[in-house]
Each structure stands twice: as C-alpha cells, then as structure tokens.
The first five atom37 places (N, CA, C, CB, O) and aatype in JSON, in Angstrom:
{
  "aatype": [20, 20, 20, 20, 20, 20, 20, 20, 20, 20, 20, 20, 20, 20, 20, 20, 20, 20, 20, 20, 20, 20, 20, 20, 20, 20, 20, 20, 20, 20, 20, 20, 20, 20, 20, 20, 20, 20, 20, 20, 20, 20, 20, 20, 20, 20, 20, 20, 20, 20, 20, 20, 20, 20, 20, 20, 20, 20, 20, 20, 20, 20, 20, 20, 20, 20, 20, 20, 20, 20, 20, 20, 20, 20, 20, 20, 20, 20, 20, 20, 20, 20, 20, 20, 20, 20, 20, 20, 20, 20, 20, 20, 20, 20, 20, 20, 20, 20, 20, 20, 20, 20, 20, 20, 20, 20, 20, 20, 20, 20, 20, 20, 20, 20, 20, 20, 20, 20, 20],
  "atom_mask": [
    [1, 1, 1, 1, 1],
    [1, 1, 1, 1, 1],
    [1, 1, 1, 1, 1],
    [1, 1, 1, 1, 1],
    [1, 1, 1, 1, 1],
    [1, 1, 1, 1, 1],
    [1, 1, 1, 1, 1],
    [1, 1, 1, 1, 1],
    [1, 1, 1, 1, 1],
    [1, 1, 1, 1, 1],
    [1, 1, 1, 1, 1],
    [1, 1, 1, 1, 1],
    [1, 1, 1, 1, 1],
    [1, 1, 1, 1, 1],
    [1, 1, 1, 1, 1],
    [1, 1, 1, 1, 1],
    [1, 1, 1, 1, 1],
    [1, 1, 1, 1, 1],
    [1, 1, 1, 1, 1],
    [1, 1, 1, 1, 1],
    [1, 1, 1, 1, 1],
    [1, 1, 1, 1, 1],
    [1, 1, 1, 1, 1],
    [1, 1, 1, 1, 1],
    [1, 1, 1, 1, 1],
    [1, 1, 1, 1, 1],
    [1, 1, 1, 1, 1],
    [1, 1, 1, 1, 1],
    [1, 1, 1, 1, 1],
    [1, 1, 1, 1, 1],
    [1, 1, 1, 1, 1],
    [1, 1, 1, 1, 1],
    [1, 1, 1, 1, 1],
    [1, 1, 1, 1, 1],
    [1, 1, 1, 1, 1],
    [1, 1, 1, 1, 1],
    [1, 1, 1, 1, 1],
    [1, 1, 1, 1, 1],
    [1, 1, 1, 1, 1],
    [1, 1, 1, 1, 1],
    [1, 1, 1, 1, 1],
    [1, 1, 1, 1, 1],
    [1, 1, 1, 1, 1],
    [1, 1, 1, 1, 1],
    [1, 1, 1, 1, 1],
    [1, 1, 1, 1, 1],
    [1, 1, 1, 1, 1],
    [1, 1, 1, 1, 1],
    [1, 1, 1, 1, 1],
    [1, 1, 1, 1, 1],
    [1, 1, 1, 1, 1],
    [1, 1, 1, 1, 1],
    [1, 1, 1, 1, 1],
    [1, 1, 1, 1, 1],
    [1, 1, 1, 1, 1],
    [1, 1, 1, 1, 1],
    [1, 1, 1, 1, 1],
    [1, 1, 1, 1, 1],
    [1, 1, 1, 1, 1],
    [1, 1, 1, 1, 1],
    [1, 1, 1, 1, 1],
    [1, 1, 1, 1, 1],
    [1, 1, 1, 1, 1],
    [1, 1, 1, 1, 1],
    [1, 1, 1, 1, 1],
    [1, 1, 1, 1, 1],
    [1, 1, 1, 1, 1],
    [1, 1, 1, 1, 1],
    [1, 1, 1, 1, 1],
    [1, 1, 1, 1, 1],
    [1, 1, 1, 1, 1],
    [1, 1, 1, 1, 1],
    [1, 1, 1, 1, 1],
    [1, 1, 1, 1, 1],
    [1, 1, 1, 1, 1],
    [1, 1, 1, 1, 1],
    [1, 1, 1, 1, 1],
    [1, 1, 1, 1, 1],
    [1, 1, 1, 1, 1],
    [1, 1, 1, 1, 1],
    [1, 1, 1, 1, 1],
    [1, 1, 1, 1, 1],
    [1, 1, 1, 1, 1],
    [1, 1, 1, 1, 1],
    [1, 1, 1, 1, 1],
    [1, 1, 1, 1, 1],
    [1, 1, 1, 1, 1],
    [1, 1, 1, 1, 1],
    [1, 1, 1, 1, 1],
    [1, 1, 1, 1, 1],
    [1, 1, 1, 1, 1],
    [1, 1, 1, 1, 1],
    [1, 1, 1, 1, 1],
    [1, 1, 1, 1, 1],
    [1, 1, 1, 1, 1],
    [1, 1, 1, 1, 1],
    [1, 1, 1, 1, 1],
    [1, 1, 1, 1, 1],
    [1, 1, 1, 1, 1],
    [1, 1, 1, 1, 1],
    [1, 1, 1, 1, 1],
    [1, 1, 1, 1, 1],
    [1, 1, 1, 1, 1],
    [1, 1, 1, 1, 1],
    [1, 1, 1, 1, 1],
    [1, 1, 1, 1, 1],
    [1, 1, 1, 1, 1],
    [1, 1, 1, 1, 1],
    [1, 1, 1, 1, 1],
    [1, 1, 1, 1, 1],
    [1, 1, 1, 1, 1],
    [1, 1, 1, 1, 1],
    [1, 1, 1, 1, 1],
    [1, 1, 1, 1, 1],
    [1, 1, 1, 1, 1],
    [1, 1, 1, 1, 1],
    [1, 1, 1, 1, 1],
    [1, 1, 1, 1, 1],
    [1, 1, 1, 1, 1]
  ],
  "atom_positions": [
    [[0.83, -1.19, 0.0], [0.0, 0.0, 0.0], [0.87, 1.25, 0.0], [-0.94, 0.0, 1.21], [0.62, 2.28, -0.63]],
    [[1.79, 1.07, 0.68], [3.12, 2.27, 0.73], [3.51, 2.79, -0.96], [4.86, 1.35, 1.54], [3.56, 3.91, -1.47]],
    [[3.74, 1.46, -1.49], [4.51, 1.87, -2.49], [3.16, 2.13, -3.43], [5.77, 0.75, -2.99], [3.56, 2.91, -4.29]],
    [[2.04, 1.92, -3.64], [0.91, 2.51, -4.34], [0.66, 3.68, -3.84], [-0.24, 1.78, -4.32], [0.21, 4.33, -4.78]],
    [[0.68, 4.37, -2.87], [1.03, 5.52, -2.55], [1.67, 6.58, -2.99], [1.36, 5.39, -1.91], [1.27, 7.69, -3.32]],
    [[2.86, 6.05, -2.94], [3.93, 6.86, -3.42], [3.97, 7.04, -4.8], [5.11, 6.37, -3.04], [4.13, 8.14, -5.32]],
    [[3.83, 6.04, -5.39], [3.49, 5.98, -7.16], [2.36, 6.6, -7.55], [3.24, 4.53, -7.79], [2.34, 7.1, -8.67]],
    [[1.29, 6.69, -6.75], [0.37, 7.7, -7.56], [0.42, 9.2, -6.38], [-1.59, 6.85, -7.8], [-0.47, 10.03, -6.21]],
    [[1.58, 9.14, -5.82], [2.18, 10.86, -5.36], [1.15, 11.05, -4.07], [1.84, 12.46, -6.9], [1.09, 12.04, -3.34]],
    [[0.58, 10.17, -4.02], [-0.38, 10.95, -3.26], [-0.15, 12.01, -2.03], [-1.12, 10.03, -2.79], [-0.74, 13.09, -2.02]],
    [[0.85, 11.55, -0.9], [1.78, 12.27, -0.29], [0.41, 12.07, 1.32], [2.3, 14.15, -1.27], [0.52, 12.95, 2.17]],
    [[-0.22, 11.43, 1.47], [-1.0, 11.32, 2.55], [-0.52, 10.7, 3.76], [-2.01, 10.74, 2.2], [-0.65, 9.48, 3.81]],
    [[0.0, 11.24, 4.7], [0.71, 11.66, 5.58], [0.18, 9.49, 6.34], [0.1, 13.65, 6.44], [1.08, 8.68, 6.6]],
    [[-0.89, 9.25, 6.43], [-1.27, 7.95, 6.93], [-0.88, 6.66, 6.11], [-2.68, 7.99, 7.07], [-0.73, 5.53, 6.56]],
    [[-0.76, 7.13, 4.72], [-0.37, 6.29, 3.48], [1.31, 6.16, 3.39], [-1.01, 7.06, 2.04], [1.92, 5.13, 3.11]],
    [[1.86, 7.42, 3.69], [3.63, 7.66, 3.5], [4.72, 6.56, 4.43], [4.03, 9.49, 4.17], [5.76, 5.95, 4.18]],
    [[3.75, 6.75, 5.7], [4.69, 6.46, 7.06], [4.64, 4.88, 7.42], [4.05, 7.4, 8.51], [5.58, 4.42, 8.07]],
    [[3.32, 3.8, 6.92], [2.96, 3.23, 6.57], [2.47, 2.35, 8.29], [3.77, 2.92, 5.42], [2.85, 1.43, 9.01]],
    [[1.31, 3.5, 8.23], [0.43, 3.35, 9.5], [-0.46, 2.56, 9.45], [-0.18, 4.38, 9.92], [-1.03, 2.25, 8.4]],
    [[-0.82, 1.93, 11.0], [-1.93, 0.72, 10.49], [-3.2, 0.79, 10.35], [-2.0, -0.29, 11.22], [-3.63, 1.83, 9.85]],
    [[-4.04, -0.11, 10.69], [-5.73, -0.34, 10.62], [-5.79, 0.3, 11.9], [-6.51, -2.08, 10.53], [-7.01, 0.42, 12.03]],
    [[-5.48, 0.59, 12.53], [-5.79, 1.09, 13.69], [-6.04, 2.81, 13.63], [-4.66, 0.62, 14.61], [-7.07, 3.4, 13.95]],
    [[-5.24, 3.18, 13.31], [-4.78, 4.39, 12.77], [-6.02, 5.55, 11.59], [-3.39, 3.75, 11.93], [-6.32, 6.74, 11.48]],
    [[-6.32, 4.33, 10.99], [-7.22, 4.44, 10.24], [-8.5, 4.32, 10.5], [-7.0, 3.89, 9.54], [-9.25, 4.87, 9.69]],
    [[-9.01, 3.74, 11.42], [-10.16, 3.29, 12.21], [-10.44, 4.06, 13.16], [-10.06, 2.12, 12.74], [-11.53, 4.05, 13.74]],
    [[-9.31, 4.95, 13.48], [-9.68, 5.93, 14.4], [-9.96, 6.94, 13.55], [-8.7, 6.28, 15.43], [-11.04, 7.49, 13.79]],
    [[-9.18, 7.48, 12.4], [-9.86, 8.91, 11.13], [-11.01, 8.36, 11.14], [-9.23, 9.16, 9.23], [-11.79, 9.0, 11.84]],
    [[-11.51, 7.31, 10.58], [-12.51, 7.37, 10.2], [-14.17, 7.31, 11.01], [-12.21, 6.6, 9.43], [-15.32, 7.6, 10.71]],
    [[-13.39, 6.71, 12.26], [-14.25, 7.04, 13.46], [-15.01, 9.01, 13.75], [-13.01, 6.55, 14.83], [-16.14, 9.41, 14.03]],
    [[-13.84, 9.65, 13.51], [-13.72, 10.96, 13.94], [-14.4, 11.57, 12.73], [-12.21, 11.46, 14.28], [-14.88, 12.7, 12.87]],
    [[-14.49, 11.04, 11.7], [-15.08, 11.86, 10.58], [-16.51, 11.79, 10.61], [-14.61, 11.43, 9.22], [-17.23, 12.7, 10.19]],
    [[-16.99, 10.59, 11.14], [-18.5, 9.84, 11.22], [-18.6, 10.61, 12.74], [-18.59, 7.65, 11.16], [-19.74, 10.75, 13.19]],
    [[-18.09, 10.84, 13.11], [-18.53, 11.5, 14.46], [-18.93, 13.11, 14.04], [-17.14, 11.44, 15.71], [-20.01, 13.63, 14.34]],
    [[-17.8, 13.78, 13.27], [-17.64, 15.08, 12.53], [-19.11, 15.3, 11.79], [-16.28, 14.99, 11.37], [-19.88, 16.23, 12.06]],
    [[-19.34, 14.32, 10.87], [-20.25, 14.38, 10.22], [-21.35, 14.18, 10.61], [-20.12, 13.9, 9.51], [-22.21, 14.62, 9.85]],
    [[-21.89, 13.4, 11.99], [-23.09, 13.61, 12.45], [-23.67, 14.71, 13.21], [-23.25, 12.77, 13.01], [-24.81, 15.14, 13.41]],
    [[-22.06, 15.14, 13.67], [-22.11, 16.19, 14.55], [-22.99, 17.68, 13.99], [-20.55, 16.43, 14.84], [-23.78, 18.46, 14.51]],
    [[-22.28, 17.53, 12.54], [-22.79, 18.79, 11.58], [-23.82, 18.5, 11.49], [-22.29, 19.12, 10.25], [-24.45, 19.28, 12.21]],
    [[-24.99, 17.28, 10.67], [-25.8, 17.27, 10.56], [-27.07, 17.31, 11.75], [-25.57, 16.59, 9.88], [-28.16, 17.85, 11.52]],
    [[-26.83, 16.86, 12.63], [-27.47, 17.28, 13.75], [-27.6, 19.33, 14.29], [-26.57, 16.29, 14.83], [-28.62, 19.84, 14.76]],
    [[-26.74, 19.82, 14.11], [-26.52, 21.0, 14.27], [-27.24, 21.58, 12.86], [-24.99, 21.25, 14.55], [-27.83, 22.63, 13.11]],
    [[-27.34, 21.22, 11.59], [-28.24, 21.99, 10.99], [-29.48, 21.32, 11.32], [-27.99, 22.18, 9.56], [-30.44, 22.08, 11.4]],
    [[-29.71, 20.11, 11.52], [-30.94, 19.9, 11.91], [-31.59, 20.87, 13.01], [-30.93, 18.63, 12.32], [-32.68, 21.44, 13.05]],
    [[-30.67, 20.85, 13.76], [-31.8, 22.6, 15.24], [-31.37, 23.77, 14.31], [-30.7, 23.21, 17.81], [-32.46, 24.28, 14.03]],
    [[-30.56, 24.38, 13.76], [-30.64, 25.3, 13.01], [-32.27, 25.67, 12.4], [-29.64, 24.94, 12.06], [-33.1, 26.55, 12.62]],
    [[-32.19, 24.4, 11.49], [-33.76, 24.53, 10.83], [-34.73, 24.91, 11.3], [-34.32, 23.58, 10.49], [-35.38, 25.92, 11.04]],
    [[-34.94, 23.89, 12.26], [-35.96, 23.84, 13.56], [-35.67, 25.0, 14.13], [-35.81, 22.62, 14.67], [-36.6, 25.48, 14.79]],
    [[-34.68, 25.61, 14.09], [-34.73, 27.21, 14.89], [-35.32, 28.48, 14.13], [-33.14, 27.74, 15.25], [-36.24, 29.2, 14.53]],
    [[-34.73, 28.6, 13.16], [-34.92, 29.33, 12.02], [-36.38, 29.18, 11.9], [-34.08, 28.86, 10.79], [-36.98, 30.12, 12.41]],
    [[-37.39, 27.92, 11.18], [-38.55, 27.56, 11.36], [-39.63, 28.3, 12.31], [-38.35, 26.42, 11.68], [-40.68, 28.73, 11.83]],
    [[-39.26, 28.44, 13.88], [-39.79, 28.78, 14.58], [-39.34, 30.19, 14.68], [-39.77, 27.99, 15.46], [-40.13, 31.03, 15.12]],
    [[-38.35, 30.49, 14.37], [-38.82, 31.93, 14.83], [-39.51, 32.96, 13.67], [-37.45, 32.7, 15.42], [-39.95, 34.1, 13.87]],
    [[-39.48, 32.14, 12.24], [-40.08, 32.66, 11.42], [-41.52, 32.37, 11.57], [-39.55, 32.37, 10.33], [-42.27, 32.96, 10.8]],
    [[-41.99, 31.59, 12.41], [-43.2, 31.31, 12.86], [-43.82, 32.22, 13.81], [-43.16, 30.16, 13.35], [-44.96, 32.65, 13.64]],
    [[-43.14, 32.5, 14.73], [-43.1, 33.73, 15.5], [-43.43, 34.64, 15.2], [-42.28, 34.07, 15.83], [-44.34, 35.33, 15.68]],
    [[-42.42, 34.93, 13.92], [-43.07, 36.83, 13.19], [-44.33, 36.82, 12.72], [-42.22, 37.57, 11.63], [-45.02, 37.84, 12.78]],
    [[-44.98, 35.18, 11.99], [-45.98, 35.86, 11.47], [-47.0, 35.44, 12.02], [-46.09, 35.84, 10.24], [-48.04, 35.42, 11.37]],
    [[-46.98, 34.88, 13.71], [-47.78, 34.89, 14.65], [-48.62, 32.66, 14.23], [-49.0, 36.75, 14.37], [-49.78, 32.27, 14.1]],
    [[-47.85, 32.23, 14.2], [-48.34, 31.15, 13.91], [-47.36, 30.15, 14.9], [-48.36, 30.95, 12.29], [-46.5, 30.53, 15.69]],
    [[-47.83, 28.64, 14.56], [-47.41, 27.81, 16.16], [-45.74, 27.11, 14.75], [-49.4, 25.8, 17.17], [-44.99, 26.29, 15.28]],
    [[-45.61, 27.25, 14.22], [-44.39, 26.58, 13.54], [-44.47, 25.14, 13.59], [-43.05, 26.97, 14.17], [-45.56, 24.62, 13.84]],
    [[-43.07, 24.18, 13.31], [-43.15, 22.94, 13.29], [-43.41, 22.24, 14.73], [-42.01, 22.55, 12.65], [-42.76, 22.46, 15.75]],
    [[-44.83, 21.08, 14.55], [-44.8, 20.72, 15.6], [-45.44, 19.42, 15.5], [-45.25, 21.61, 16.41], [-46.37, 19.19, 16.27]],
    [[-45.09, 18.6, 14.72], [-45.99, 17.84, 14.35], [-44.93, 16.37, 14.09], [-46.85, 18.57, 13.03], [-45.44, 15.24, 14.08]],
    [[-43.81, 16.53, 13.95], [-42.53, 15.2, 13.44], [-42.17, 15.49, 14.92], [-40.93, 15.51, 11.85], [-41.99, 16.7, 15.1]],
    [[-41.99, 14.64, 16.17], [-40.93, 14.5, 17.14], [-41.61, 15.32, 17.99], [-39.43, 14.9, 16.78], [-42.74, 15.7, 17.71]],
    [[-40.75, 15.81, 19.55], [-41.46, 16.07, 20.56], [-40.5, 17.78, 19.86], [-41.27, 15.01, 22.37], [-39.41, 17.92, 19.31]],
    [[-41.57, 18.74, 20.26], [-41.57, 20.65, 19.89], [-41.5, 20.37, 18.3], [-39.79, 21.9, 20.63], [-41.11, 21.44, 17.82]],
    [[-41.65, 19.59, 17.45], [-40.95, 19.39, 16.08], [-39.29, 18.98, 15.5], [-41.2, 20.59, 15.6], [-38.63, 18.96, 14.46]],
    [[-39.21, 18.74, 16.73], [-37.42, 18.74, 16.52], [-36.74, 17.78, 15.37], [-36.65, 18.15, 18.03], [-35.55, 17.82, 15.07]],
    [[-37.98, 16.68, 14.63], [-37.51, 16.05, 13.6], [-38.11, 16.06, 12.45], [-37.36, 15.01, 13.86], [-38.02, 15.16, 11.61]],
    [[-38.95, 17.43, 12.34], [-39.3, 17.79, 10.95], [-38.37, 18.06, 9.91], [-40.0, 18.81, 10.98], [-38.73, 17.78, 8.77]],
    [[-37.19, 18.56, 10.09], [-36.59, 18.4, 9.36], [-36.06, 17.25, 8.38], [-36.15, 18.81, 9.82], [-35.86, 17.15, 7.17]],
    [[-35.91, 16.44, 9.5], [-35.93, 14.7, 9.18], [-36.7, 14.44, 8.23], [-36.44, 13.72, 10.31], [-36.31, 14.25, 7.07]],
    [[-38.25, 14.37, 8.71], [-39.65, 14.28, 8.53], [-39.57, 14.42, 7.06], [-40.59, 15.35, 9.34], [-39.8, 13.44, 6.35]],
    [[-39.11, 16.14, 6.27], [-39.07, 16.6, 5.43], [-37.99, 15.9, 4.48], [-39.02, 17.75, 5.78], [-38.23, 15.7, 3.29]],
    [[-36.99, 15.61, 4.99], [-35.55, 14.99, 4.29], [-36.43, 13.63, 3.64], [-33.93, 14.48, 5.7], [-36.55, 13.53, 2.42]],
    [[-36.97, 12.69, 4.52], [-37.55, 11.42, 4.03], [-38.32, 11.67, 2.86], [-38.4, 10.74, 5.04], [-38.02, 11.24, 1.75]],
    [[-39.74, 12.68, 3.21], [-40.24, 12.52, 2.03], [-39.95, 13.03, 0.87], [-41.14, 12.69, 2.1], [-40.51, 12.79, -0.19]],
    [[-38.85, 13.92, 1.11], [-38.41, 14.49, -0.33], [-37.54, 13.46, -0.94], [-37.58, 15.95, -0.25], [-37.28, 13.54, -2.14]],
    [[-37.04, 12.48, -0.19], [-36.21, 11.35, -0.92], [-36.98, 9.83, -1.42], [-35.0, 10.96, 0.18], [-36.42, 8.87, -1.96]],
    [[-38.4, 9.95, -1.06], [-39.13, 9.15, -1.88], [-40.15, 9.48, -2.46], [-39.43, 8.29, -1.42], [-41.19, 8.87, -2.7]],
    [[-39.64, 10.97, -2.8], [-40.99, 11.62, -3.92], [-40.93, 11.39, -5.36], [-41.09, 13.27, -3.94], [-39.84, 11.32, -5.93]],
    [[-41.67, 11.31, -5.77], [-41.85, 10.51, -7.19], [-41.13, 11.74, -8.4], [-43.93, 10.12, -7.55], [-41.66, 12.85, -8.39]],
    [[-40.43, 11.6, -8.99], [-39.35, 12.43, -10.06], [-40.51, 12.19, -11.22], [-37.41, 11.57, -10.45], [-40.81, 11.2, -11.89]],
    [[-41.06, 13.58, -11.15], [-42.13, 13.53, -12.56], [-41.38, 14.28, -13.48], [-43.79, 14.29, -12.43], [-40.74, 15.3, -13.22]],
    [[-41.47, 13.81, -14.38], [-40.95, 13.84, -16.06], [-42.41, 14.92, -17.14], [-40.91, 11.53, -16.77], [-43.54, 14.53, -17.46]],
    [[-41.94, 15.9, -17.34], [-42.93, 16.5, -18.36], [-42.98, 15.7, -19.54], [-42.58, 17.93, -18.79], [-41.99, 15.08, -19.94]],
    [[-44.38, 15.66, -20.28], [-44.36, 14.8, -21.17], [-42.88, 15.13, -22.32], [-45.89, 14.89, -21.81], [-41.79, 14.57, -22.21]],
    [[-43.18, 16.0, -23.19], [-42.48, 16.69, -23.98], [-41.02, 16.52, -23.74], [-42.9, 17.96, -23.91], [-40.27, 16.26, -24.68]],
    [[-40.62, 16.65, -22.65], [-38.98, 16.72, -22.43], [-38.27, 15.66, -22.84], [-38.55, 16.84, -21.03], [-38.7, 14.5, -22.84]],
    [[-36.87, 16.1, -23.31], [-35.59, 15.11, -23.15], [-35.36, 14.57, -22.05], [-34.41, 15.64, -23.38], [-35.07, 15.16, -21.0]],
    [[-35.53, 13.01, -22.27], [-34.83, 12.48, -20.79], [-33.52, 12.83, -20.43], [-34.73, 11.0, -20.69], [-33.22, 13.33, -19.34]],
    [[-32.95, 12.65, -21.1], [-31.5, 12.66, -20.46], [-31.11, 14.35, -20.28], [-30.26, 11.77, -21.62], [-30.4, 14.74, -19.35]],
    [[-31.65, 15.23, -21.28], [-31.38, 16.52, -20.8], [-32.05, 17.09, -19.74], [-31.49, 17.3, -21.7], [-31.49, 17.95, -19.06]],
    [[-33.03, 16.79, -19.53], [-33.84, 16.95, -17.97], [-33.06, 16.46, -16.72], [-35.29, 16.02, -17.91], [-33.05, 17.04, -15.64]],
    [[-32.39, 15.28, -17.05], [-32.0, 14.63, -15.88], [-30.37, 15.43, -15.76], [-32.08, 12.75, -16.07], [-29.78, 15.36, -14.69]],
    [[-29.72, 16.17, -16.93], [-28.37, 16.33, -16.91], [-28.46, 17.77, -16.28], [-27.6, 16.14, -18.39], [-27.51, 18.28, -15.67]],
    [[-29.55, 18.32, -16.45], [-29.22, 19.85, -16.27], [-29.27, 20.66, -14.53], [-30.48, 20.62, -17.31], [-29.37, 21.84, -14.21]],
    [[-29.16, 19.69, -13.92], [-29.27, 20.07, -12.27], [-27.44, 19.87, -11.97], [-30.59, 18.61, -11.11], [-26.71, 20.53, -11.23]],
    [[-27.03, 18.44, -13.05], [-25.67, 18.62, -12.83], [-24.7, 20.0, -13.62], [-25.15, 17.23, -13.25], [-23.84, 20.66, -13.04]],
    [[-25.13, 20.18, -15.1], [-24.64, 21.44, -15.46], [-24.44, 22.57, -14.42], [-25.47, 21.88, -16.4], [-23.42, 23.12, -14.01]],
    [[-26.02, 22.77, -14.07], [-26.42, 23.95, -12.84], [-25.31, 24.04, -11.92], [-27.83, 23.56, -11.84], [-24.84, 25.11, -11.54]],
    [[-24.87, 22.82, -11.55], [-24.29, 22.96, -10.58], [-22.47, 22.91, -10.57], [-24.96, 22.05, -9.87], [-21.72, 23.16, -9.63]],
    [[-22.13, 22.47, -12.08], [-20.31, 22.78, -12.34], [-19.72, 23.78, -12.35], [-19.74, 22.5, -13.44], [-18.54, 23.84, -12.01]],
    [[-20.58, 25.07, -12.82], [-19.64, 26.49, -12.11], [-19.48, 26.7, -11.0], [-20.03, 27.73, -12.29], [-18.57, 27.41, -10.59]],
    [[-20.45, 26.04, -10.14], [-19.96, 26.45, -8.4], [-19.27, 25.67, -8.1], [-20.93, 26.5, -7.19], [-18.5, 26.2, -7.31]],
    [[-18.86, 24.04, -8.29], [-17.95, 23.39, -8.0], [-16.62, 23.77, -8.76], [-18.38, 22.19, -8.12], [-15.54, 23.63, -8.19]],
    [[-16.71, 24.36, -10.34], [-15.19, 24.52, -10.61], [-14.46, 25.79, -9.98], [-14.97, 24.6, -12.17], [-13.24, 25.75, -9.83]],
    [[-15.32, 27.17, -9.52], [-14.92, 27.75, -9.03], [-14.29, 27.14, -7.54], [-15.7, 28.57, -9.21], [-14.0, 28.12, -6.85]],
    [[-14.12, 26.42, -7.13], [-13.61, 25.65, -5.73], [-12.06, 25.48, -6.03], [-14.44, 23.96, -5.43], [-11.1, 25.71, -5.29]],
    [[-12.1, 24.88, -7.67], [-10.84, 24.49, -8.06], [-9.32, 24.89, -7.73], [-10.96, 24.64, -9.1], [-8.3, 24.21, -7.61]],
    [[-9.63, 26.54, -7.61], [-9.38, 27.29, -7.88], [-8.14, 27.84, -6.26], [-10.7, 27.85, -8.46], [-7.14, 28.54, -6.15]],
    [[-9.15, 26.87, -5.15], [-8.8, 27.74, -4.17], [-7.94, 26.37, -3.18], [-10.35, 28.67, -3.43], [-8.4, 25.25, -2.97]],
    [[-6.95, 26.77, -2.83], [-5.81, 25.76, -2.99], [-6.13, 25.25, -1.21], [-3.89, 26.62, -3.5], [-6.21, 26.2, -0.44]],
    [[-6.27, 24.03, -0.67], [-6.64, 23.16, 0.18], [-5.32, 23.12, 1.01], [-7.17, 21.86, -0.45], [-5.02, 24.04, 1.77]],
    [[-4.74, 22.29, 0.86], [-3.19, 21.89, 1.16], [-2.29, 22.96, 1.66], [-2.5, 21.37, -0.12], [-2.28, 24.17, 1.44]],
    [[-1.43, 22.09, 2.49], [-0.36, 22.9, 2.66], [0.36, 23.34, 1.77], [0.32, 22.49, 3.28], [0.16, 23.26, 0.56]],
    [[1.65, 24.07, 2.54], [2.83, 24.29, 1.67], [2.93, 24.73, 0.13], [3.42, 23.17, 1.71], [4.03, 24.85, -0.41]]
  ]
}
C-alpha cells in the first residue's frame, strides 16, 4: 500500500509512514462523528430558524414530526427522498435529468481554484 502511494504521489501523511488499521479506524471514526455532529446542528438550526419565522408571522411553527418538532426536518428529508421524479411529457430524458448537474459545475469549478493543502 506504501509503495501505491507513493506511485500515484499521493503524499498522505497515513499512506507515506505506513500506519496501520488502527490508525485508520480511528480517522474514520472521527469523521463519522464530525459528520453527524454537523448534521445534527443543521438539523436545530432549521428547527430554529422555522420557529422563529413562525413567530413573526404569529403562527405555532413545526410541531408535528418529534417532541416541539425537533424532527421535521428529518420528517421533510424522508419525504423528499421518496418523492416521485415527474418527467414532463415533452422533455428530453437525459437533458432533464443532466441539467441540475450542469447547474451545478460552475460552483464546484470555481472551488478548483482555491488551494486546500499545505505548503
């Protein structure tokens, strides 16, 4: 694994030194921790935001997924991921289906741009 490493340059500090499963099991522990961590935190975001825009215009907000609403967001995530993808008659399939990815390559190539790494 060292020397596939090194041959495709990669220069990854866990890949170079030639660290074990252990090592690795702990990154990847910390990232799944990282990453729930975030998603939980926009989850009350929502739910915050939600309610206090509920507030201004004098109405009770989310309250209906979980105990105060605290998993509408959830609630909302599910059914938007088994909602049925309707197709206009008339349209190109494949250009219908390509153009959310177009939409979205100038904001990812502008990223390109902006250098990650050290040194």
């Amino acid at each position: 694994m060292i020397a596939l490493a090194r041959f495709l340059g990669l220069g990854d500090p866990l890949f170079a030194h030639g660290v074990g499963w252990a090592v690795l099991l702990i990154v990847v522990i910390k990232v799944v921790v990282a990453f729930a961590a975030l998603m939980v935190s926009v989850m009350l975001m929502i739910w915050f935001e939600r309610k206090v825009i509920s507030d201004m215009q004098a109405r009770i907000g989310p309250n209906r997924a979980g105990p105060w609403g605290l998993l509408q967001t959830l609630a909302d995530g599910t059914k938007l991921f088994f909602k049925e993808d309707l197709m206009p008659e008339k349209a190109d399939r494949f250009v219908f289906k390509l153009a959310p990815y177009l939409a979205l390559l100038p904001a990812f190539l502008a990223f390109v741009i902006v250098p990650v790494g050290g040194s």
